[in-house]
Each structure stands twice: as structure tokens, then as C-alpha cells.
N, C-alpha and C positions, 0 to 999 in steps of 0.2 A: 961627441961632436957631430956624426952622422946622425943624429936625432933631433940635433937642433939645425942643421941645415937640413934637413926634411919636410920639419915646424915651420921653418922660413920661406923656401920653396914653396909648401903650400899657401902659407900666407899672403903671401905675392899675388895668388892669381888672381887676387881680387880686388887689390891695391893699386892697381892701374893698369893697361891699354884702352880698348877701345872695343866695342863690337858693332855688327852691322847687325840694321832692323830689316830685314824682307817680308811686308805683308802681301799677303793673295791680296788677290782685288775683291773689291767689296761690289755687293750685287748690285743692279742697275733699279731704276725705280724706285727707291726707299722712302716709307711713308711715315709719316710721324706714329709713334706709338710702336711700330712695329719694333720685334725681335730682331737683331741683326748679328751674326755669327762674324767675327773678325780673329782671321788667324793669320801667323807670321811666324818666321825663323829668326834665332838672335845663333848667330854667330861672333867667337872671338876673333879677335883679328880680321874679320870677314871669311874664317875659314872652320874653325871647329868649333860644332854645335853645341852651343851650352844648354845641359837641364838643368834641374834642380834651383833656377831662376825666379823670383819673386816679380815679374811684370805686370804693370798697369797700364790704364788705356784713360785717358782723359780726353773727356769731347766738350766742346761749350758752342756758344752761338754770340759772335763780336766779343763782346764787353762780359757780356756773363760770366758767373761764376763758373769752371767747370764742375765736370760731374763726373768723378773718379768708378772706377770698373776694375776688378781685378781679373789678373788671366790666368789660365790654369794651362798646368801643363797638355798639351797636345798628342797629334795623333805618333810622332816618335821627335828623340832625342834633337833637342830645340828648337822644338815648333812646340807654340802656345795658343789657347785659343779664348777670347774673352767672348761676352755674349752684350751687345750695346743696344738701347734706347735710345733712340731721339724723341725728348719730350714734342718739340714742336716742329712745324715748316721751317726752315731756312737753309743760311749756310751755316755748315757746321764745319771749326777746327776739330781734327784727329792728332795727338800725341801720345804716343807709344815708347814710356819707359822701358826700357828692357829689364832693370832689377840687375846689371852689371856696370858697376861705376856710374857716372853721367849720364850715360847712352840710349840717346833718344830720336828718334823721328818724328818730323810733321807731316802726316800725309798732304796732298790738295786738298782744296775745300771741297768737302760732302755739301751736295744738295739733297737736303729731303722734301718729297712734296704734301701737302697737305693730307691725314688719314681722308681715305673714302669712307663716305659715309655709305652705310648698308640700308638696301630697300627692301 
């Protein structure tokens, strides 16, 4: 009996509540094409840090398709860190699955500005 409520217990955790998304802030100036490093905390309940979390990171521009990004675990115990392109100029949506139930954020719109060209 203590082996199957153990089994259940565990199974639970992932069965429902809720976590919070906390990303850093993303750098200022971002150019089309560039490399951008986007990291965040997923907490359960808003309180204890989950690892071992499968999160993605989806960015689009209006109407576009998005274009999915996985995030890898980070610098410690639930913090993740994904690595994003923005193909072109505009505004861009940011949505941050955590990989725990539902649990998502929209950051604000990213502006990127057009790549400089090299002389």
C-alpha cells in the first residue's frame, strides 16, 4: 500500500498546478539574423524550482508561422536557457512553454531592427 501511494504522490506532480515563467530581460538593440541568449526560471507554484523540464520557446512575427526553439537546462536548478533567431526586422511575439502542464508566458513584443550591413 505504501508503494502505491508513493507511485501516486509522484504521479501527481505533474498532473496539475501551475508554475511561474521568470525570464531575464532580453538585450536591447536586437538585429535580425543575430544570436540571442534567452533564459528564465520556471517555478512550481511560483515557489520551487523545477529541473529536469522539457521547455520551448516560440517566436513569430503577426500572422506567421512560429518557429519553435528548445531550451536546455541552465546555469542551476530551474533556470533554462534557449538560444533565439529572429529571421527578419519586426515585431516579434515571444511564448515560453515551461514543459510543466499548460504553463506558458507571452513576453511584450520584441522589436528587432534591421541586420547592419558590414563595410
Amino acid at each position: 500500500m505504501k508503494i502505491l501511494l508513493a507511485a501516486l504522490a509522484a504521479s501527481s506532480l505533474f498532473v496539475g498546478g501551475w508554475a511561474t515563467i521568470t525570464p531575464d530581460p532580453l538585450p536591447e538593440g536586437i538585429t535580425a539574423g543575430a544570436k540571442v541568449q534567452l533564459t528564465f526560471l520556471v517555478k512550481q507554484h511560483g515557489v520551487t524550482p523545477l529541473a529536469g523540464l522539457k521547455p520551448t520557446v516560440l517566436i513569430n512575427r503577426g500572422t506567421d508561422a512560429p518557429t519553435k526553439f528548445v531550451a536546455t537546462a541552465g546555469k542551476s536548478k530551474g533556470w533554462y536557457a534557449s538560444t533565439l533567431t529572429f529571421a527578419q526586422a519586426g515585431d516579434w511575439h515571444i511564448t515560453i512553454e515551461s514543459g510543466f502542464g499548460s504553463s506558458k508566458t507571452t513576453l511584450p513584443i520584441q522589436k528587432v531592427g534591421a541586420a547592419v550591413a558590414s563595410q
